[in-house]
C-alpha positions in Angstrom: 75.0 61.9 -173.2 78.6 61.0 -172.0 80.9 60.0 -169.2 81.5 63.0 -167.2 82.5 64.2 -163.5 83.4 60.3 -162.7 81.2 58.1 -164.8 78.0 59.5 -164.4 76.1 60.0 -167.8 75.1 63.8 -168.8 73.6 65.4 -171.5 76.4 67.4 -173.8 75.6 69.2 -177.0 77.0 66.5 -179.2 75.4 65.5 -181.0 74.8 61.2 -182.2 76.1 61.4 -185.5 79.1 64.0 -183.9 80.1 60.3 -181.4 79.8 58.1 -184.0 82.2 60.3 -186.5 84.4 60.5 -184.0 84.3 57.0 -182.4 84.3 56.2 -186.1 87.6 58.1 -186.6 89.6 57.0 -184.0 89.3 53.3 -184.8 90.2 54.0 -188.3 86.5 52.4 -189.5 87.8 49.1 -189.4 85.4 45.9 -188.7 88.1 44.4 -186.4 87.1 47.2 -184.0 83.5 46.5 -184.2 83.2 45.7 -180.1 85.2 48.7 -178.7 83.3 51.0 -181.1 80.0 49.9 -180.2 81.5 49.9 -176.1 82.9 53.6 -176.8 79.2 55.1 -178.4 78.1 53.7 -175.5 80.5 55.1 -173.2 79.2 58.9 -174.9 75.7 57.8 -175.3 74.5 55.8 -172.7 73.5 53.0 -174.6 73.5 51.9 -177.9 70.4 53.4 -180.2 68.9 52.0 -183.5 70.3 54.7 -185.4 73.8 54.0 -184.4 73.4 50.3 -185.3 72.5 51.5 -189.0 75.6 54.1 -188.5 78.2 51.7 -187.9 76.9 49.3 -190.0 77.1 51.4 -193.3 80.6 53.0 -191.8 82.2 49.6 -191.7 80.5 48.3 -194.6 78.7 45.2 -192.4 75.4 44.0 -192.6 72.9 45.6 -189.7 72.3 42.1 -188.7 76.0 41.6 -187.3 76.4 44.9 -186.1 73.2 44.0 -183.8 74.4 40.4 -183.2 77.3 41.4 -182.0 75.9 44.4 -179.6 73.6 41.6 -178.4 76.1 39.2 -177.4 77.7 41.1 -174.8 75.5 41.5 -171.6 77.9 45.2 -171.0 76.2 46.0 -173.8 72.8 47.6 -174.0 70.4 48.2 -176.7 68.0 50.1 -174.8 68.7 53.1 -172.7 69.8 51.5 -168.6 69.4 54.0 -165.7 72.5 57.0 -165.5 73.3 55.1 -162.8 73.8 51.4 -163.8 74.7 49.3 -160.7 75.4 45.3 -161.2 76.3 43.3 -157.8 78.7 40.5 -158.3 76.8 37.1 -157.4 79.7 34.9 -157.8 79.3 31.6 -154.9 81.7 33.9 -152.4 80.0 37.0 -152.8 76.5 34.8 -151.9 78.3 34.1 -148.5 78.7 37.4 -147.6 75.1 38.6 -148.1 75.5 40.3 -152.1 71.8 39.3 -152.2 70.4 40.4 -149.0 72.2 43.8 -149.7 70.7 44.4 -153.6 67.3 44.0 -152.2 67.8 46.7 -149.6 69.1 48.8 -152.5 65.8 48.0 -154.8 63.8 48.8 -152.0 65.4 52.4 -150.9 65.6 53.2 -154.5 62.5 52.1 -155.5 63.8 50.3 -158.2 62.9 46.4 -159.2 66.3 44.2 -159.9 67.0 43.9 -163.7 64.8 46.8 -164.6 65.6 50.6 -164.7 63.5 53.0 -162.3 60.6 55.5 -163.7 62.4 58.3 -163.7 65.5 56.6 -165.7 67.8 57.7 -162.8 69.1 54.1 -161.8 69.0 50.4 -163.0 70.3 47.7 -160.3 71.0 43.9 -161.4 73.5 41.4 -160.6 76.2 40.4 -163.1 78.6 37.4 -162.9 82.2 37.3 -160.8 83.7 40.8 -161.1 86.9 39.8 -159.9 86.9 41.3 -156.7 86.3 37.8 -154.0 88.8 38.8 -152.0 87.3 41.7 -150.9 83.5 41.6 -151.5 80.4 41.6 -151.7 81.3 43.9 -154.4 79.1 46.4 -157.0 80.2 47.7 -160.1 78.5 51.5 -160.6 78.8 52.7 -164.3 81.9 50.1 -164.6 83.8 51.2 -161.6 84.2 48.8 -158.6 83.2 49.6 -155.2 84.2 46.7 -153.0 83.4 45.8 -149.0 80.0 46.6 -149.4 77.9 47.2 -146.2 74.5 47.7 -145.3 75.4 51.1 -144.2 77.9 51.8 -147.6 74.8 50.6 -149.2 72.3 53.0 -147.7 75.3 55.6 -148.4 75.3 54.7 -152.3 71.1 55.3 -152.7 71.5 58.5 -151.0 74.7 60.0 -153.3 72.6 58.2 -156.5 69.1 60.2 -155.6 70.8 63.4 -155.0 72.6 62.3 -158.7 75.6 63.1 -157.2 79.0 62.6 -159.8 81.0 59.6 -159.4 84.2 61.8 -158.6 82.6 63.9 -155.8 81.9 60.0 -154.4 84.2 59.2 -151.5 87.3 57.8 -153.2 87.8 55.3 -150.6 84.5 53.3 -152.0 86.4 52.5 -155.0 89.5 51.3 -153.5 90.9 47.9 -154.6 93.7 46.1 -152.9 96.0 43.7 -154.3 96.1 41.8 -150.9 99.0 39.9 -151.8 99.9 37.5 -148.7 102.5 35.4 -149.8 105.3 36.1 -152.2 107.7 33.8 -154.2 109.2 33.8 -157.2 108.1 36.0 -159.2 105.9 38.4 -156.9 109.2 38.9 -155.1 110.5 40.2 -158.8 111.8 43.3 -159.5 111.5 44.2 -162.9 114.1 47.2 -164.4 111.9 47.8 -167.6 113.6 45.8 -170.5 116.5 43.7 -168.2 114.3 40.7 -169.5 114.8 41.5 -173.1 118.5 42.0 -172.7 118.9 38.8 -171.3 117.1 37.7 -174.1 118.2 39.3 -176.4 121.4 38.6 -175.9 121.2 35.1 -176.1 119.4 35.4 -179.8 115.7 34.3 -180.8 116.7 30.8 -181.2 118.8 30.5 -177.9 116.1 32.4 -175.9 113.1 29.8 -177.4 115.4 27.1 -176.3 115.4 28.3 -172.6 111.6 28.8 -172.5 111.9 24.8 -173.9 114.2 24.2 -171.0 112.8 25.6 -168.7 109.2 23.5 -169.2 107.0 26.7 -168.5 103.3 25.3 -168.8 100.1 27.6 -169.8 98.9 29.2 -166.2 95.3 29.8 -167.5 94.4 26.2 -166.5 95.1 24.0 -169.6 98.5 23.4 -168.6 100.2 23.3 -172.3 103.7 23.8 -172.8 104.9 27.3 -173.4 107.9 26.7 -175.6 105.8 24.4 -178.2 103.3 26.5 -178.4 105.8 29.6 -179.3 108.1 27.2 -181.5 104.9 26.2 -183.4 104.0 29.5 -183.8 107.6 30.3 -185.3 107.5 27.7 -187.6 104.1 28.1 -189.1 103.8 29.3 -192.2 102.9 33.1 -193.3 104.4 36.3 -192.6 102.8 38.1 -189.9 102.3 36.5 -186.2 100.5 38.0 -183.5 101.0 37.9 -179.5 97.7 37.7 -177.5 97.6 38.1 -173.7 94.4 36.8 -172.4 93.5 39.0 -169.6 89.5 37.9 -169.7 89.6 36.0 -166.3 86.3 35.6 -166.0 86.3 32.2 -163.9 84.2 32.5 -160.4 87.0 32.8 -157.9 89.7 34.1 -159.8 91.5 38.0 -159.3 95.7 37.0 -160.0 95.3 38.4 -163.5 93.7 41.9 -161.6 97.0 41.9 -159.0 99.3 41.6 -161.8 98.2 44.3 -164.3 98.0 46.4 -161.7 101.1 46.1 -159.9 103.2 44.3 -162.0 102.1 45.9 -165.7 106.0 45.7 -166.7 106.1 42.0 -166.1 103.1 41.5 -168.3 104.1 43.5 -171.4 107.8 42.4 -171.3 106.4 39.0 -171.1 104.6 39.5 -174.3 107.4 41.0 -176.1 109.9 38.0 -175.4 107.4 36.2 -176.5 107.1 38.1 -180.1 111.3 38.5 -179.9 111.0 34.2 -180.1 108.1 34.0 -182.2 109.0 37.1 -184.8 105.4 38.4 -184.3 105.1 42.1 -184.7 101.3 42.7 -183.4 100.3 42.4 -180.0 96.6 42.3 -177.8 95.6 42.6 -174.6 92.1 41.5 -173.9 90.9 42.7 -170.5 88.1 41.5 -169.3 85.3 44.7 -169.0 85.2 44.2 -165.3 88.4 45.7 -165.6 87.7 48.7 -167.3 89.0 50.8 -164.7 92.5 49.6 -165.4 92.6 50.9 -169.0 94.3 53.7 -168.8 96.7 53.0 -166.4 97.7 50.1 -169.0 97.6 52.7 -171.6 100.2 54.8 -169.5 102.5 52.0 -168.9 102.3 50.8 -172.5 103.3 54.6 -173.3 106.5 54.3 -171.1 107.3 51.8 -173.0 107.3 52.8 -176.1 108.9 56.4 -174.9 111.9 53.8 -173.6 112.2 52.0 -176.6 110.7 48.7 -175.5 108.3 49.1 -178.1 107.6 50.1 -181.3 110.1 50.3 -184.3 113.9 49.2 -183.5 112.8 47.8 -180.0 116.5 48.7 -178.2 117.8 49.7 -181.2 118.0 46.4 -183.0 117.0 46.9 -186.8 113.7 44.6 -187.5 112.4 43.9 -184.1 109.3 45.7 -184.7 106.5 44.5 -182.2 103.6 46.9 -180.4 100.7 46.2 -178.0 97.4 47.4 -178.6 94.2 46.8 -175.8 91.2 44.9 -176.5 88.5 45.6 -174.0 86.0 42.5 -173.5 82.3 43.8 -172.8 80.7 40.7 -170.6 80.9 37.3 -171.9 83.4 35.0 -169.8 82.9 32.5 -173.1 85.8 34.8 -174.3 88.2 33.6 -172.2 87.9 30.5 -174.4 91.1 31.7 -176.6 89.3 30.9 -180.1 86.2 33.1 -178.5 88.7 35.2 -177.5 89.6 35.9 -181.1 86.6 36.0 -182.5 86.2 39.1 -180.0 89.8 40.9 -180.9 88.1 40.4 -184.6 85.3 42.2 -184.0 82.8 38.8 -183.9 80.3 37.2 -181.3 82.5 35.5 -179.3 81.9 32.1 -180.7 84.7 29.3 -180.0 86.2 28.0 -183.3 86.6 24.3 -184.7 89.5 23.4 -183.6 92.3 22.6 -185.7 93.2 24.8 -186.9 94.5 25.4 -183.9 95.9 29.4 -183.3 99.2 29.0 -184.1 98.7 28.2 -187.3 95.4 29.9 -188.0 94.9 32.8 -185.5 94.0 36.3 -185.4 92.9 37.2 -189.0 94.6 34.0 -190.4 97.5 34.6 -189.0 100.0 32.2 -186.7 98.9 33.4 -183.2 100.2 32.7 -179.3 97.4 32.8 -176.8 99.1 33.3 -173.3 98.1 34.0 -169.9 98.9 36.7 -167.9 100.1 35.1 -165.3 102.6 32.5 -168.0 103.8 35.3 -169.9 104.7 37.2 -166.4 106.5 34.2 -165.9 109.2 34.0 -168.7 110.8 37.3 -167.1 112.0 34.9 -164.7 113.1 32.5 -167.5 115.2 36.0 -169.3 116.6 36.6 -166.0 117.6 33.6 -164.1 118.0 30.9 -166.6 116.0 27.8 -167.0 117.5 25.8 -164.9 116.7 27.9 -162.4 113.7 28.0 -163.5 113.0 24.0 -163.3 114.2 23.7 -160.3 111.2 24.7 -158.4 108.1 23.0 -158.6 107.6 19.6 -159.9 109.2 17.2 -162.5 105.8 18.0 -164.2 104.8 21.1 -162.9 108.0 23.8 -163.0 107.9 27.4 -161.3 105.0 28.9 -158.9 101.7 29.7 -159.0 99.5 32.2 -158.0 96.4 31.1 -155.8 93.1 33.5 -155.1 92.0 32.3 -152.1 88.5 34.0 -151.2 85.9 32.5 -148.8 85.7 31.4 -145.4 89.1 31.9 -144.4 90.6 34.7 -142.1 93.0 36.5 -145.2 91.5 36.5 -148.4 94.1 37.4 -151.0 96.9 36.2 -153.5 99.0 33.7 -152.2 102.3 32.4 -154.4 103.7 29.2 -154.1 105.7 26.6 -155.6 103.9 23.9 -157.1 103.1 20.7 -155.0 102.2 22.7 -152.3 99.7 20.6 -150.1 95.7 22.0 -150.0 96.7 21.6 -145.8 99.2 23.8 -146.0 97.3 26.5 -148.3 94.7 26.2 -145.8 96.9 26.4 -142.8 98.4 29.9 -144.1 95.1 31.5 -145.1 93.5 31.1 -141.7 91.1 28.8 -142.9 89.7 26.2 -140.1 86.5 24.3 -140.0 86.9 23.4 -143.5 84.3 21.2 -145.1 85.4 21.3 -149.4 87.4 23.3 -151.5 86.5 24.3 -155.1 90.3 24.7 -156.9 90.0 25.9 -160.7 86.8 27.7 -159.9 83.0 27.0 -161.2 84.5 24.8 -163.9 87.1 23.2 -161.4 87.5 20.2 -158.3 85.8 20.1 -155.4 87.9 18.4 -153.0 86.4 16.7 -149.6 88.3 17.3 -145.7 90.0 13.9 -147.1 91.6 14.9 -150.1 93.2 18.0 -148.4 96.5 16.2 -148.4 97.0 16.1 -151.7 98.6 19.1 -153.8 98.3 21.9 -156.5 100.2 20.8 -159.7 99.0 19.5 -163.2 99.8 16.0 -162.0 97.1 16.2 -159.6 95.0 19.2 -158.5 95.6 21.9 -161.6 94.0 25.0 -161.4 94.3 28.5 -162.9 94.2 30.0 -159.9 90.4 29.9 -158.2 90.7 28.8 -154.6 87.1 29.0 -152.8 86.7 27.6 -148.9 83.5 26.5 -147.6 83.1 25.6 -143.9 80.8 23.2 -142.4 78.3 25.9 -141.9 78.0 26.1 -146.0 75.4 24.4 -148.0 77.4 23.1 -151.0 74.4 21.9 -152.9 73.3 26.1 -153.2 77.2 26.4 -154.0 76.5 23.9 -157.1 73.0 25.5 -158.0 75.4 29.2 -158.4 77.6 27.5 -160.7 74.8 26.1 -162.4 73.0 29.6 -163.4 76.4 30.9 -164.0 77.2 28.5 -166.8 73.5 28.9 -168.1 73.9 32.6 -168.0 77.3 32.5 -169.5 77.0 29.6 -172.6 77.2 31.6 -175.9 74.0 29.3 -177.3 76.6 28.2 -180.7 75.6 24.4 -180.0 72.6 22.9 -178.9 73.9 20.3 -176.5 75.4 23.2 -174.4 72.6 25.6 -174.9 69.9 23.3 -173.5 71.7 20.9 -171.7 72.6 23.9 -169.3 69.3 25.3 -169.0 67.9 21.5 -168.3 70.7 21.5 -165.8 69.3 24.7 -164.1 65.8 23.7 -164.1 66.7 20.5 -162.3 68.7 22.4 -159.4 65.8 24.7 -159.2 63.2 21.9 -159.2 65.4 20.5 -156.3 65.6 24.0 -154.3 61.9 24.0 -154.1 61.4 21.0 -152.1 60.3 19.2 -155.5 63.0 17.1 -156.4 63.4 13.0 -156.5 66.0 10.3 -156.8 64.7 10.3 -160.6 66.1 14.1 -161.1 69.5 13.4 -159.9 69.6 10.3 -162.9 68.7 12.7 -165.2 71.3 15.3 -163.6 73.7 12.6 -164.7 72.6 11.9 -167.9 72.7 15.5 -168.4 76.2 15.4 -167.4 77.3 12.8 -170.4 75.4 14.3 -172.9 77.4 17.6 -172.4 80.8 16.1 -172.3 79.8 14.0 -175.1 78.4 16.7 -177.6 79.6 19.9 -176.2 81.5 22.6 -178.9 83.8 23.7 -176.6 85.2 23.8 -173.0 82.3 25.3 -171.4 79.4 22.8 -171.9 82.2 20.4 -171.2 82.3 21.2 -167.7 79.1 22.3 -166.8 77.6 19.3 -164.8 81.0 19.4 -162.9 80.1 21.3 -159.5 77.1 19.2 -159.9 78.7 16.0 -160.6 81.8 16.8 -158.1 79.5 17.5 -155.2 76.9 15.0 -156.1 79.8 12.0 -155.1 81.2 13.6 -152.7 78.1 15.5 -150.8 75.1 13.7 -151.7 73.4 14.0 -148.3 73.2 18.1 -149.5 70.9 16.6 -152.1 69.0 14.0 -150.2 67.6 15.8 -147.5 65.8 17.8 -150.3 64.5 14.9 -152.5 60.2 14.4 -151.7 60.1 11.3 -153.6 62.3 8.5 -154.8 59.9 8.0 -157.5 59.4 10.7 -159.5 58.2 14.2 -158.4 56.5 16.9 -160.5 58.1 20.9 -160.3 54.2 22.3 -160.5 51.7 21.7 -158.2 48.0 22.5 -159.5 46.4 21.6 -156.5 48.7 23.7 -154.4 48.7 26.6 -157.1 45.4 27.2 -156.2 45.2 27.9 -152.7 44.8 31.5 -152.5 41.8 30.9 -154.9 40.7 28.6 -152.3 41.4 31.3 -149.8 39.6 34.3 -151.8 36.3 32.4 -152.3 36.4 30.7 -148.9 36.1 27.0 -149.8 38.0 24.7 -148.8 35.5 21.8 -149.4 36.8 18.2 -151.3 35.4 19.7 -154.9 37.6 22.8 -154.3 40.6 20.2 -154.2 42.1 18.2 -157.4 42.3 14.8 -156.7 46.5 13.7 -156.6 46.1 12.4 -160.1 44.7 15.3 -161.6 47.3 17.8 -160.3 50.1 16.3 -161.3 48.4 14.6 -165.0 
């Protein structure tokens, strides 16, 4: 089966072993490509079979067991056959406020299909995968990889009738799958204009050395969240000993909330790839990744076409404007489902064709990256920024912002607000004022850095987005009064669940605890005791956790636990202790089926809950 007329799966004459040689082929049978050739047989085939495992496996010279691991890892991909039409909602917290749920169900029930399963005839599968990058525009649905956004009960009904007559993805109406960048407010660098290579000019005019120095200068900080300095991170890199250095663009923004990245690669590519090639012209790095996030699938080959301009213009490749030795080229990596990736260790482990495990850190990247090798993992949105740096100076640069926190940032603002969208300001911009330009009124919190973030209270709102004292990589989520933030909470609870990789047990179980105890309180079963033990949770994660994600699980808890604790009260039946199972209750229909209701029918108090 392959991809045809739009993404919907057909059988061709192909044979398996014809895909794999060819797959195989293409990606030059090395192991570092293990991911996008077991995402590309599945792309011809459907899914991933048995036989192909073994394939691979023996083509790459890799024990089945990896091969598998690996296919298993990623929840984009499937080791059993999924319906020719594979539809996954988006259930991030934003898309719950706009009825994603209520509208899957009406889908399972016109299609006759039960969520996470695929439908007799093997026509359809429908399920719900995590934030697809899309809030600003939702409830969105990915079909076969390709987004449909603004989803409607009547779009809805709409999508079951083109998916029972099995109608192609391109005879679809083409308006289903558009995607705006709904940028609201420009600065800086949205306000850019970008003649391919004026960046590199300027940079390379200056020399490597010089052209580090300004990034230095300028005091460019990481936009992905973790706020570290640009220019140390490059000059470390420099300096670090071997011969070959690698660039790596994280584009795996896989935080709830969060859709900058998607606005720049798709209207600012240039920005993006220029970015990443001052950064090798400093660094001396000759190799380049971009790891986009599967979600964004449907931007791959638009990427590929601008990378291709590039190189046609000399802005990659050998000689890069005509300068003997600056060699560097770009190459994309696409992630397959597993937002642990955007953990830049993970992240690696991915590009290498590995589960995407987080490392033991040091060795930190740029010393001991990709393959070995002395490696710069940057942001979209940071290495968009030192264009700015090339062309206006560092001074320039500095002077907007904060002491601490230099330049703009992009904001996605999605929830209850009036214009959803990409806002761009300079740091130190007040959470009023943010709120004041979005339309946003009635506000009771604000989650800023997404489901791993702050959630800030009507009396914090004065205070402002910078490193110093709100940082965030982007996520801006607004909940009015009407919102119940303790069901906000329980979504970012299942999402970290869903989404730890299971390397270490703290995380592993400490999450799933975490889950059970949200649950336990959703049900009307929850006690005083279960919110000490949510707390204790909480410390045993930060204390034990491998990497960033266990570290920050408890935090939507924890956040709205101080700061909203009546959302948790009002559901507490005890402030003792509280069992999650009822024996006595279980039993009622038996009760009801036999027609007794007399007091040897009932267990005593004791007994149900012993």
């Amino acid at each position: 089966m392959t991809l045809q007329g739009g993404g919907i799966l057909e059988p061709i004459a192909n044979s398996l072993d014809a895909v794999l040689e060819a797959v195989l082929s293409n990606r030059r049978r090395d192991p570092t490509q293990l991911l996008q050739i077991l995402r590309e047989v599945q792309e011809q085939v459907g899914y991933i079979p048995p036989p192909a495992l073994t394939a691979i496996a023996a083509a790459l010279k890799l024990p089945r067991a990896r091969v598998e691991g690996v296919a298993g890892f990623y929840s984009f991909l499937h080791l059993q056959p999924v319906g020719k039409y594979r539809v996954l909602f988006s259930d991030n917290a934003t898309d719950r406020l706009l009825g994603n749920l209520d509208l899957l169900g009406t889908m399972c029930q016109k299609l006759w299909v039960e969520q996470g399963k695929v439908s007799e005839d093997g026509l359809v599968s429908v399920d719900v995968t995590s934030c697809t990058g899309m809030c600003d525009q939702g409830p969105a649905l990915l079909v076969n990889g390709r987004p449909i956004t603004r989803l409607t009960h009547q779009r809805v009904n709409e999508i079951c009738e083109l998916i029972r007559s099995r109608r192609p993805l391109s005879l679809w109406p083409q308006e289903y799958f558009r995607v705006e960048d709904n940028i609201r407010r420009k600065d800086d660098l949205l306000n850019t204009v970008l003649e391919p290579g004026a960046a590199l000019a300027a940079a390379m005019a200056l020399g490597p050395e010089a052209w580090l120095g300004e990034v230095q200068k300028s005091s460019l900080r990481g936009r992905g969240g973790a706020g570290f300095t640009t220019g140390v991170k490059w000059e470390a890199c420099r300096n670090a000993p071997g011969e070959e250095r690698v660039i790596v663009c994280n584009a795996d923004e896989g935080e709830p909330g969060t859709f900058k990245d998607r606005v720049l690669l798709t209207s600012y590519p240039d920005h993006v790839f220029e970015g990443m090639t001052l950064a090798a012209y400093a660094t001396g790095a000759r190799q380049g990744f971009l790891y986009l996030r599967g979600e964004y699938r449907y931007l791959l080959e638009p990427l590929e076409a601008a990378l291709q301009r590039r190189r046609e213009a000399g802005l990659l490749g050998q000689g890069i404007r005509g300068q003997a030795g600056f060699d560097f080229d770009i190459e994309i990596h696409l992630g397959a489902g597993a937002y642990v990736c955007g953990e830049e260790t993970a992240l690696i482990e991915s590009l290498e064709g590995k589960r995407g495990t987080p490392r033991i850190r040091p060795p930190f990247p740029v010393i001991k990256g990709y393959l070995g090798r002395p490696t710069v993992v940057n942001n979209v949105e940071t290495l968009a920024k030192t264009v700015l740096i090339a062309l206006e100076g560092a001074e320039r640069f500095a002077a907007v912002g904060t002491a601490q926190s230099t330049g703009t940032k992009l904001l996605s603002i999605s929830g209850d607000c009036a214009f959803p969208g990409i806002y761009e300001y300079p740091f130190g911009v007040s959470i009023e004022q943010i709120l004041e330009d979005c339309g946003a009124t009635d506000v009771q919190a604000v989650q800023v850095g997404g489901a791993s973030g702050t959630c800030l209270a009507s009396y914090e709102f004065h205070r402002g987005i910078a490193y110093e004292d709100v940082p965030t990589a982007g996520s801006f989520m607004i909940f009015d009064t009407s919102r119940d933030l303790f069901e906000v909470a329980r979504n970012f609870v299942h999402f970290f669940a869903h989404e730890s990789c299971g390397f270490c047990t703290p995380c592993r179980v400490g999450t799933s605890l975490l889950q059970n105890f949200m649950d336990k309180l959703a049900t009307g079963h929850g006690a005083k005791y279960d919110l000490a033990d949510i707390e204790w949770i909480n410390r045993l994660l930060k204390a034990a956790s491998h990497c960033g994600l266990g570290l920050a699980a408890a935090n939507p808890v924890v956040e709205t636990l101080i700061k909203f604790r009546p959302a948790y009260e009002r559901r507490l039946q005890s402030l003792d202790f509280a069992p999650a199972f009822d024996l006595d209750q279980s039993l009622a229909e038996a009760r009801r089926m036999t027609g007794r209701d007399d007091a040897d029918a009932h267990l005593s108090s004791v007994e149900a809950h012993r």
